[in-house]
CHARMM internal coordinates of N, CA and C (Angstrom, degrees):
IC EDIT
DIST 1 N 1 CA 1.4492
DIST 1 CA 1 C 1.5313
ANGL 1 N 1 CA 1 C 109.77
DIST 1 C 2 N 1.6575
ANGL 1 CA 1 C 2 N 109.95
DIHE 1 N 1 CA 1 C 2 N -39.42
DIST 2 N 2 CA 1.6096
ANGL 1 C 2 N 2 CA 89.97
DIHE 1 CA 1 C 2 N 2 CA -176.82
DIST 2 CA 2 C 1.8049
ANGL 2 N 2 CA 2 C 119.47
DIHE 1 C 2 N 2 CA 2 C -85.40
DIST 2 C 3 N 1.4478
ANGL 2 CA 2 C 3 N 98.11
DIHE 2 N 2 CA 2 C 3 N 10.46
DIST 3 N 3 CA 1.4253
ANGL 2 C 3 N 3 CA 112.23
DIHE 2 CA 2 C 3 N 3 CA -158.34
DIST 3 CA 3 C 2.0918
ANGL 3 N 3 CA 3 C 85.34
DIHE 2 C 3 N 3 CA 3 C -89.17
DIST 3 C 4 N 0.9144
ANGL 3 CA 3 C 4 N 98.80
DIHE 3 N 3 CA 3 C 4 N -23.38
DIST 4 N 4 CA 1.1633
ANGL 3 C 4 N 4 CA 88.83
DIHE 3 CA 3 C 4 N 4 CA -151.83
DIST 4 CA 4 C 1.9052
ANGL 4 N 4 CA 4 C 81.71
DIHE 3 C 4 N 4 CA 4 C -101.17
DIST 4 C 5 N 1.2445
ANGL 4 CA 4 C 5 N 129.60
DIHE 4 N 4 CA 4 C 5 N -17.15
DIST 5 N 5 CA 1.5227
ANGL 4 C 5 N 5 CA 119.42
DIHE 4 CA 4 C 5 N 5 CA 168.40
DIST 5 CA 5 C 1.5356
ANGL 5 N 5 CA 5 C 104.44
DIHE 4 C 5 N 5 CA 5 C -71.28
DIST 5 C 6 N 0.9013
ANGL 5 CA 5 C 6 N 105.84
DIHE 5 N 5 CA 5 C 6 N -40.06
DIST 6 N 6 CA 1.6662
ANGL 5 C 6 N 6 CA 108.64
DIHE 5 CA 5 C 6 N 6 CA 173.51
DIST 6 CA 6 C 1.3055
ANGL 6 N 6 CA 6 C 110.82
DIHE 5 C 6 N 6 CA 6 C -33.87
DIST 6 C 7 N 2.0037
ANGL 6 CA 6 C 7 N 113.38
DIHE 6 N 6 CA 6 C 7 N -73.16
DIST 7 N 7 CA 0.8686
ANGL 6 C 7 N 7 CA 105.66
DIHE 6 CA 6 C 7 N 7 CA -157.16
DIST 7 CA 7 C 2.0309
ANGL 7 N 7 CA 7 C 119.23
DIHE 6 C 7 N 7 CA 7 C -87.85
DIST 7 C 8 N 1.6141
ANGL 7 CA 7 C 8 N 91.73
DIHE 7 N 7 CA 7 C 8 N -13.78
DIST 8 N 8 CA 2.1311
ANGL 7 C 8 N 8 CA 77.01
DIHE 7 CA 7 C 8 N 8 CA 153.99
DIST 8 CA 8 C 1.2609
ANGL 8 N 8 CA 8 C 104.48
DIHE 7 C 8 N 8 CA 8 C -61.84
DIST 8 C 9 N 1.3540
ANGL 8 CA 8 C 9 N 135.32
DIHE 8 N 8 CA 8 C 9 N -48.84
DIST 9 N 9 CA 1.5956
ANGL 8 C 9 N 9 CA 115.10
DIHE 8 CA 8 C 9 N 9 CA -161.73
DIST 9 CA 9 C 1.8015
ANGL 9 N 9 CA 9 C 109.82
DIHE 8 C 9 N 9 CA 9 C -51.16
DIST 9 C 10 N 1.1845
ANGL 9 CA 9 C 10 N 101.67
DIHE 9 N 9 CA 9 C 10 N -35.46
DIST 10 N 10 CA 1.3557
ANGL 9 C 10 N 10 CA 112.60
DIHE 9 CA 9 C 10 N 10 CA -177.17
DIST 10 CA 10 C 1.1465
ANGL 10 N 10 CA 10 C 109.61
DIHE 9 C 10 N 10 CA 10 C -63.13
DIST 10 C 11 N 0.9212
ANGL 10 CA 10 C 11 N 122.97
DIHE 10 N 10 CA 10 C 11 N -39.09
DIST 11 N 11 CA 2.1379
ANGL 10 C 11 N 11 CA 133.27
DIHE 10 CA 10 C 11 N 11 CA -173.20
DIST 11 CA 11 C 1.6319
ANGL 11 N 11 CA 11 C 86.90
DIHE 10 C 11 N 11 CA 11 C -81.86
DIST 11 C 12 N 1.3053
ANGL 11 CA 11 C 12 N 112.57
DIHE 11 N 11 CA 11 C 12 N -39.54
DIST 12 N 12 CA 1.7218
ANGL 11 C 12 N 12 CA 93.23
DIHE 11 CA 11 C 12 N 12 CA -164.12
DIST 12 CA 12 C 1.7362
ANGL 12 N 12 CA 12 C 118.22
DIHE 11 C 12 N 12 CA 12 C -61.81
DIST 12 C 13 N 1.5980
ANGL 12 CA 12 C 13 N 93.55
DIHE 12 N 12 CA 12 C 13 N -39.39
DIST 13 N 13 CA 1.2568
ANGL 12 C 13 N 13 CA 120.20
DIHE 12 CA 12 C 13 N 13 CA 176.72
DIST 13 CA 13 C 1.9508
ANGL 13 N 13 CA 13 C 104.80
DIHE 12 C 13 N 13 CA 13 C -36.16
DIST 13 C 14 N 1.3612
ANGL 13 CA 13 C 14 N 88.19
DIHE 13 N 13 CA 13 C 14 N -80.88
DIST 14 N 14 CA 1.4466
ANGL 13 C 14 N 14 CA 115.07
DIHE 13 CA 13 C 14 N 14 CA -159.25
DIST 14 CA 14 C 1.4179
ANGL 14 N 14 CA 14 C 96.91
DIHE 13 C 14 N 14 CA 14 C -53.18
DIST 14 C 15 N 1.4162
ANGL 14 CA 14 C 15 N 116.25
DIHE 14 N 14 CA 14 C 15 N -27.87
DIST 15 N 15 CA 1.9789
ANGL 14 C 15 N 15 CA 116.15
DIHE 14 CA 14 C 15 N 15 CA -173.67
DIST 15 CA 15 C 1.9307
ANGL 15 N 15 CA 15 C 107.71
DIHE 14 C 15 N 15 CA 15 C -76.80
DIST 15 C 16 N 1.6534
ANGL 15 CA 15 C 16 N 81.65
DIHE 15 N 15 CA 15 C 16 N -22.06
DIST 16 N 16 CA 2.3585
ANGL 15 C 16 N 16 CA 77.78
DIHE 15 CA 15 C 16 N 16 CA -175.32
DIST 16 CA 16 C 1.3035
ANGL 16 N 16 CA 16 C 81.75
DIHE 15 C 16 N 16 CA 16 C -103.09
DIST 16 C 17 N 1.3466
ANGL 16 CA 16 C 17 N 154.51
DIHE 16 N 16 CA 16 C 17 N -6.69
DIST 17 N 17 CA 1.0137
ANGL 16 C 17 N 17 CA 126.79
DIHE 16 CA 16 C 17 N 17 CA 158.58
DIST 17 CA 17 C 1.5763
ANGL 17 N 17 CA 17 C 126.93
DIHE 16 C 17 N 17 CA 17 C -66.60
DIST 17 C 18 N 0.8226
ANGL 17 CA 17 C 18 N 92.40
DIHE 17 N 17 CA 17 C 18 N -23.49
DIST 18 N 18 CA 1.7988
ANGL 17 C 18 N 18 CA 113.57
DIHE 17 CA 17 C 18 N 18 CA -179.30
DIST 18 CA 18 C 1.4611
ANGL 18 N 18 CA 18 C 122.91
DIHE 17 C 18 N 18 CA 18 C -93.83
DIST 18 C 19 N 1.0627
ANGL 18 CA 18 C 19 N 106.85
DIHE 18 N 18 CA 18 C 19 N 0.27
DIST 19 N 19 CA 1.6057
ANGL 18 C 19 N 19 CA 130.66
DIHE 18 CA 18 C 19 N 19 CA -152.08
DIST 19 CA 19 C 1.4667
ANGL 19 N 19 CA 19 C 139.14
DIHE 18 C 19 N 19 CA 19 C 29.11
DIST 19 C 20 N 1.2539
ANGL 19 CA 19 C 20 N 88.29
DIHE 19 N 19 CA 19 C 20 N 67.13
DIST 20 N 20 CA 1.7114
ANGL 19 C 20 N 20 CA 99.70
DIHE 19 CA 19 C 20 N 20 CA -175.42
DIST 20 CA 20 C 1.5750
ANGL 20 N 20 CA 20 C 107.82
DIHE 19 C 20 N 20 CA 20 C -119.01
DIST 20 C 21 N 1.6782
ANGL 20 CA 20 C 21 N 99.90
DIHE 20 N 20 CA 20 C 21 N 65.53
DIST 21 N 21 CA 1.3743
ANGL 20 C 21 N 21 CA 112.37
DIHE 20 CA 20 C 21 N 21 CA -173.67
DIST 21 CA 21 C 2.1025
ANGL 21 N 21 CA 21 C 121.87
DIHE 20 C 21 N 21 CA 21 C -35.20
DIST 21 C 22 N 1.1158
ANGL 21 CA 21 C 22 N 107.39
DIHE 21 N 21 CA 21 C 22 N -40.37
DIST 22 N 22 CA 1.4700
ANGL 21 C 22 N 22 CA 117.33
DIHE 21 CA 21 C 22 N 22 CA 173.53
DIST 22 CA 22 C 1.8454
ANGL 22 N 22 CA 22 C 134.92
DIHE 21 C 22 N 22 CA 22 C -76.45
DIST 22 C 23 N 1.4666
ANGL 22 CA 22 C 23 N 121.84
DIHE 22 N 22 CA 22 C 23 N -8.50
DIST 23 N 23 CA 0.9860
ANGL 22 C 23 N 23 CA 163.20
DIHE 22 CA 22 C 23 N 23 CA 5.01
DIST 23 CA 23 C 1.5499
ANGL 23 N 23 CA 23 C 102.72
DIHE 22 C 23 N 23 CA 23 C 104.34
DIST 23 C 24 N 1.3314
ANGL 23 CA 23 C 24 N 85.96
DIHE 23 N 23 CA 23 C 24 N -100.32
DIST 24 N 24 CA 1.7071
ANGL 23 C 24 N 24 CA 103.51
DIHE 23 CA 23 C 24 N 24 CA -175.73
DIST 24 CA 24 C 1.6182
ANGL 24 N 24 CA 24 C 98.48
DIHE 23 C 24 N 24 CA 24 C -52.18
DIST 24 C 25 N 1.6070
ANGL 24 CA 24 C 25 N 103.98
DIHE 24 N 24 CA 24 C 25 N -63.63
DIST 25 N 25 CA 1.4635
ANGL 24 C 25 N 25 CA 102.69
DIHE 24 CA 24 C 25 N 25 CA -161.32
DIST 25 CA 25 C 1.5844
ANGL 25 N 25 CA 25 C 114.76
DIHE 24 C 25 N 25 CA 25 C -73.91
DIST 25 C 26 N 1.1120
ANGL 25 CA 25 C 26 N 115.43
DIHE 25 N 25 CA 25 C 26 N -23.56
DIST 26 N 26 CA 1.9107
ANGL 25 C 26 N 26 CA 103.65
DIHE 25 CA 25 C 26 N 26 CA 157.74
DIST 26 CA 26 C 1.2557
ANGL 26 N 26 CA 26 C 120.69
DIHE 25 C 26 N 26 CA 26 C -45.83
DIST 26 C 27 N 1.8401
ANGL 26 CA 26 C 27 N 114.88
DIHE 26 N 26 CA 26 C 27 N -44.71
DIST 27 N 27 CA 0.9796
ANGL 26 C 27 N 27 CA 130.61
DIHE 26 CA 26 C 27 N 27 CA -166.70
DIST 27 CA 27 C 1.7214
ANGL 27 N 27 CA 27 C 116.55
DIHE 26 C 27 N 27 CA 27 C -71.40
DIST 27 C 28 N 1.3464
ANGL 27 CA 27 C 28 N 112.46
DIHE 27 N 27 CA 27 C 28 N -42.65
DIST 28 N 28 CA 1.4332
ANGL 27 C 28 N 28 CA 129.26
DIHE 27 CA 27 C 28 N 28 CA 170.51
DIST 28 CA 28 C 1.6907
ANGL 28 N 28 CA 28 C 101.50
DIHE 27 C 28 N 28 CA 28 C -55.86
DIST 28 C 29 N 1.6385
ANGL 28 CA 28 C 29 N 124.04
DIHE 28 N 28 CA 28 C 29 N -71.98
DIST 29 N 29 CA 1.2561
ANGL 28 C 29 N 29 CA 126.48
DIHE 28 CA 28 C 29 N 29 CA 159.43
DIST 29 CA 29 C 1.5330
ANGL 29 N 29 CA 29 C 120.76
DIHE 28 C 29 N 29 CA 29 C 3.20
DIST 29 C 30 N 1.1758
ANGL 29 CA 29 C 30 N 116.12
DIHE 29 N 29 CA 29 C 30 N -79.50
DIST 30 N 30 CA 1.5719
ANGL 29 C 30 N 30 CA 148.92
DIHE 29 CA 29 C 30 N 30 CA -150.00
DIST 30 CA 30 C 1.5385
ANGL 30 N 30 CA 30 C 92.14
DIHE 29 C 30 N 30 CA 30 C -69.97
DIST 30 C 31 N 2.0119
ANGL 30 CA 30 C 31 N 109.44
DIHE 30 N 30 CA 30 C 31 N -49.29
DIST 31 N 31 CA 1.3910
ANGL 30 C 31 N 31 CA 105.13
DIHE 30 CA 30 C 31 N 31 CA -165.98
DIST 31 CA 31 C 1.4019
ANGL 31 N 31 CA 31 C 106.07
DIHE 30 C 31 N 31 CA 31 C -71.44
DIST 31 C 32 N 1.6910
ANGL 31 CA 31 C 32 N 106.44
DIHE 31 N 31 CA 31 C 32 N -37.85
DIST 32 N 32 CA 1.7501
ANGL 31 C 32 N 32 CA 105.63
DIHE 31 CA 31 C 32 N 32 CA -168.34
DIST 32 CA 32 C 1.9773
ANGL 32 N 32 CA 32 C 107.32
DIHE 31 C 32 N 32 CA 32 C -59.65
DIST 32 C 33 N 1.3816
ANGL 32 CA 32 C 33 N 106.99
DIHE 32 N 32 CA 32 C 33 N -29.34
DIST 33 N 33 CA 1.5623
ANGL 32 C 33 N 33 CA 109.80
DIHE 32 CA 32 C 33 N 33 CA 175.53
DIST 33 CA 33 C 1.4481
ANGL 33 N 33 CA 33 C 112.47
DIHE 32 C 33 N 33 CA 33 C -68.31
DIST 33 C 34 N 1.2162
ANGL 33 CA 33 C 34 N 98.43
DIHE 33 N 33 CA 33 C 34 N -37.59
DIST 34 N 34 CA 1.7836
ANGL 33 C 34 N 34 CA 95.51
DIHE 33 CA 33 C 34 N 34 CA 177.24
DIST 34 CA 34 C 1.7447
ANGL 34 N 34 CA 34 C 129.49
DIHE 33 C 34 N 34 CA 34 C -80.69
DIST 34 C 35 N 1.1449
ANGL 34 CA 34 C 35 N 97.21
DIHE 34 N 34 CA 34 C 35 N -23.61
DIST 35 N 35 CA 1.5366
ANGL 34 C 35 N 35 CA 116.48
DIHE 34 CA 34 C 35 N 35 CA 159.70
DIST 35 CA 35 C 1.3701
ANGL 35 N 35 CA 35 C 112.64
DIHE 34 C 35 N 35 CA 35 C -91.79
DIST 35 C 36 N 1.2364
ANGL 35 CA 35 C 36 N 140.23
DIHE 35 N 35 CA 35 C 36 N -1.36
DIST 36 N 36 CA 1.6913
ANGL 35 C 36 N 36 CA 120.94
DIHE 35 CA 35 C 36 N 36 CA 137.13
DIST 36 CA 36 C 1.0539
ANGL 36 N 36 CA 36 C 130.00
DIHE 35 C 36 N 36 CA 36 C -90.87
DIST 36 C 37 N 1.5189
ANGL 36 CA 36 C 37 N 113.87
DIHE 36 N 36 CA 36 C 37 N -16.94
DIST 37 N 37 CA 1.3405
ANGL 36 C 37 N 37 CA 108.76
DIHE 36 CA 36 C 37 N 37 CA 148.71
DIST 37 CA 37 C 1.4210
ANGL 37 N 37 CA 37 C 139.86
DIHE 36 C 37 N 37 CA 37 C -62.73
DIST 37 C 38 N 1.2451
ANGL 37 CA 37 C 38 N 112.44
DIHE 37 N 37 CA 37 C 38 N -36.12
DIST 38 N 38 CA 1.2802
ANGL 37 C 38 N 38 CA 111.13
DIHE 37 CA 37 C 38 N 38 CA 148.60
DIST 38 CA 38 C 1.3874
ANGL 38 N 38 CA 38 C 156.28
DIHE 37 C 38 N 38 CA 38 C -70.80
DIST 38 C 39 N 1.4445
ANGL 38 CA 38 C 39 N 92.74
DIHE 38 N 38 CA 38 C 39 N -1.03
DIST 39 N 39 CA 1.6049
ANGL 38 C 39 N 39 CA 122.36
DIHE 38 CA 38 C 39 N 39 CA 148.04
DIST 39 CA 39 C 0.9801
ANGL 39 N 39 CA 39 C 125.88
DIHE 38 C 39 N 39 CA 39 C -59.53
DIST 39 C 40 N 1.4934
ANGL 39 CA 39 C 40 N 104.64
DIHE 39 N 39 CA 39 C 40 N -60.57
DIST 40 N 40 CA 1.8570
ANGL 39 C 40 N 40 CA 105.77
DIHE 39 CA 39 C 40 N 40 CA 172.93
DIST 40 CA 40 C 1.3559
ANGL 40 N 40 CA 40 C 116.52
DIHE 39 C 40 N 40 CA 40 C -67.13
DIST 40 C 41 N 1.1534
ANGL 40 CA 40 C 41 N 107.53
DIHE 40 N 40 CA 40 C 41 N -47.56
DIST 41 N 41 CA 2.0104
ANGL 40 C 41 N 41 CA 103.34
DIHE 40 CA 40 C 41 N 41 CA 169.38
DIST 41 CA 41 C 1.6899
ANGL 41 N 41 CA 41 C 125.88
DIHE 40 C 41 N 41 CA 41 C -52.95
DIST 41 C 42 N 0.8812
ANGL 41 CA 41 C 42 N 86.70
DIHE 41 N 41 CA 41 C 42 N -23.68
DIST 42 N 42 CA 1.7150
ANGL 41 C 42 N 42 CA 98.60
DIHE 41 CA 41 C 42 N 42 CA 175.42
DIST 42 CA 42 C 1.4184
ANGL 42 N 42 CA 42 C 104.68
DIHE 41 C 42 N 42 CA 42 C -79.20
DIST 42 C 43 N 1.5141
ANGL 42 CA 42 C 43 N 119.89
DIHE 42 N 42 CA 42 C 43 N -65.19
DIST 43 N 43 CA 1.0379
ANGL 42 C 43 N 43 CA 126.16
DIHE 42 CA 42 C 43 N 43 CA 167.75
DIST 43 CA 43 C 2.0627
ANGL 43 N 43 CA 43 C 137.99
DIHE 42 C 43 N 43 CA 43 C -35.03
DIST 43 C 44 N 1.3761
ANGL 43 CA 43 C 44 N 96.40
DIHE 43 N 43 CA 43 C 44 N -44.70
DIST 44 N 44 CA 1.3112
ANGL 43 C 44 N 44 CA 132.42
DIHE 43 CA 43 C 44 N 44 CA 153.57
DIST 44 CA 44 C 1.6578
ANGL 44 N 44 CA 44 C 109.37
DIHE 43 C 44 N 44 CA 44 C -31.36
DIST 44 C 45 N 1.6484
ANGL 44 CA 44 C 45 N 86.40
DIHE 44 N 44 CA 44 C 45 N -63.50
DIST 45 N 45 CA 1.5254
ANGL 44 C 45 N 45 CA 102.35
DIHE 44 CA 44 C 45 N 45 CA -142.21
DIST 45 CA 45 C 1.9065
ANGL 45 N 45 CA 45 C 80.86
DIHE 44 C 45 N 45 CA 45 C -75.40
DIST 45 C 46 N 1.2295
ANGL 45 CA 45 C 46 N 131.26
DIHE 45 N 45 CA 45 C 46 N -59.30
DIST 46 N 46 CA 1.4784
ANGL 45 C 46 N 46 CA 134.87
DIHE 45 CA 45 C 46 N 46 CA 178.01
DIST 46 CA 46 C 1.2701
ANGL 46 N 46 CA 46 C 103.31
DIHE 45 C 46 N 46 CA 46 C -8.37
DIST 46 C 47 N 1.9507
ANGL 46 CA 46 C 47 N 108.15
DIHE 46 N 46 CA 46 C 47 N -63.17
DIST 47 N 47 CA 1.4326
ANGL 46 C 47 N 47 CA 99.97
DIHE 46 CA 46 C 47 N 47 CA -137.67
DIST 47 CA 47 C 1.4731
ANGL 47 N 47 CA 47 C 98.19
DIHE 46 C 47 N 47 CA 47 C -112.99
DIST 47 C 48 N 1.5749
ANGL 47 CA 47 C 48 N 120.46
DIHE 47 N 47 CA 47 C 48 N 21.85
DIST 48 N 48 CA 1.2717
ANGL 47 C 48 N 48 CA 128.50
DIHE 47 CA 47 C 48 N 48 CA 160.31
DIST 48 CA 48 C 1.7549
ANGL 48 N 48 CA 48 C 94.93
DIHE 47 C 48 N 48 CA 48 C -98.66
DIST 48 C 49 N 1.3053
ANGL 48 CA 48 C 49 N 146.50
DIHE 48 N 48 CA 48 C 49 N -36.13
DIST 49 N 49 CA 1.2607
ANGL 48 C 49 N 49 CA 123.35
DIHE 48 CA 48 C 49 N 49 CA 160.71
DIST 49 CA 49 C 1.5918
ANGL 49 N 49 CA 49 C 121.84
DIHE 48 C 49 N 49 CA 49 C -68.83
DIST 49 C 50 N 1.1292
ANGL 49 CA 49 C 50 N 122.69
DIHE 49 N 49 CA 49 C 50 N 2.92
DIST 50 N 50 CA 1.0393
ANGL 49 C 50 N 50 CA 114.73
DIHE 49 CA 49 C 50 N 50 CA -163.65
DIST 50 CA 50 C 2.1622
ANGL 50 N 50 CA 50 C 97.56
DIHE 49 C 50 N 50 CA 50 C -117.28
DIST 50 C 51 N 1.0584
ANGL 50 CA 50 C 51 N 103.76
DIHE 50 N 50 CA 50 C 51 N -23.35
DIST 51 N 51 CA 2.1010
ANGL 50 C 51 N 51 CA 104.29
DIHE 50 CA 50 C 51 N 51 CA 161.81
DIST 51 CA 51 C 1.3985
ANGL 51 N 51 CA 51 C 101.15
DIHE 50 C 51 N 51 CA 51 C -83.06
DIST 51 C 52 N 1.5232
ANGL 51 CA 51 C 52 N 125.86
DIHE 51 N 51 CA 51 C 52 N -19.60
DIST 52 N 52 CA 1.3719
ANGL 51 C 52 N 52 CA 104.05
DIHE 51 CA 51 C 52 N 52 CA -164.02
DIST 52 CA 52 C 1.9055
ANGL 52 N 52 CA 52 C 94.81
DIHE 51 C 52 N 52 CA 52 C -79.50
DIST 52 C 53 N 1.1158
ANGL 52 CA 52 C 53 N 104.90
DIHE 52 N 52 CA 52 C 53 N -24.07
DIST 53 N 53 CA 1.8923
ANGL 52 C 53 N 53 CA 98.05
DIHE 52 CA 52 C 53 N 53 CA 177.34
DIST 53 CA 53 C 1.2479
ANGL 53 N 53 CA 53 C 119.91
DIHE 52 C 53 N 53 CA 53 C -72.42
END
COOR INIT
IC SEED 1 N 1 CA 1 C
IC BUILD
């Protein structure tokens, strides 16, 4: 999951660099959703290993 926020940021980058203003910002979008999701799953995952002890 964060591999893949990585790489919209990376597409977002390279799209406002290039100027493909709409583009970029789908791309930024997509990553910020995918990197809070993987916040909470991470998070999740902590404190479900951490009752199972």
């Amino acid at each position: 999951m964060l591999r893949w926020s990585i790489t919209f940021i990376i597409i977002a980058i390279i799209a406002a660099v290039l100027g493909f203003g709409g583009i970029a910002g789908a791309a930024t979008g997509i990553a910020k959703i995918l990197f809070f999701v993987f916040i909470v799953l991470f998070i999740l995952s902590l404190l479900k290993s951490l009752v199972k002890r």
